[in-house]
C-alpha positions, -999 to +999 in steps of 0.1 A: +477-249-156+462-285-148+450-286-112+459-309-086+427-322-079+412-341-107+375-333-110+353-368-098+323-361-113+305-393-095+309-373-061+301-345-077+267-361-086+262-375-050+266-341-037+248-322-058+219-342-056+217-340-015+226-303-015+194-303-037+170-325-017+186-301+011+175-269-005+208-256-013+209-230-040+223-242-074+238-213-088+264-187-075+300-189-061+292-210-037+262-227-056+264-270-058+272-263-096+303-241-083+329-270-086+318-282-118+316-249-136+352-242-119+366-275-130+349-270-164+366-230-168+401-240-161+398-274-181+390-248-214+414-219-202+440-250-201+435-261-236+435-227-249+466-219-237+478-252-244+466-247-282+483-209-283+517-227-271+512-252-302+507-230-326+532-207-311+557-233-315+548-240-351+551-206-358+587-208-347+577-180-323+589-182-287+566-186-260+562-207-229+543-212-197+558-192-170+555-183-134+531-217-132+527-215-098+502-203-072+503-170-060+489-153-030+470-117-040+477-093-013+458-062-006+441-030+011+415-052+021+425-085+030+446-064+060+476-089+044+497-054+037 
């Protein structure tokens, strides 16, 4: 599950503090703290699953990452159908 992008937490800074000498709203989906708390959510999903794998693996047990790819969600409402 690692991302592409690697999370640069000095541009990050820069940004977030313009976007709040701006006025920009910190919170929400598209919030200045959105790309941190997005980084920070799949970092911790990543190391869970990573851990569950582990132990898995120590169990003897089989398991593995699969499908580890991105997808495209189609649907009613995207009109993608």
């Amino acid at each position: 599950m690692k991302t592409n992008e690697s999370f640069n937490f000095e541009r990050f800074k820069e940004e977030a503090m313009q976007g709040l000498y701006e006025g920009k709203k910190m919170g929400g989906t598209d919030g200045l703290f959105a790309p941190m708390l997005k980084h920070l959510l799949e970092s911790m999903l990543e190391g869970e699953l990573n851990n569950h794998l582990e132990e898995s693996k120590a169990a003897r047990e089989s398991n593995r990452k699969n499908g580890k790819t991105k997808k495209t969600v189609r649907s009613l409402q995207s009109g993608h159908l």
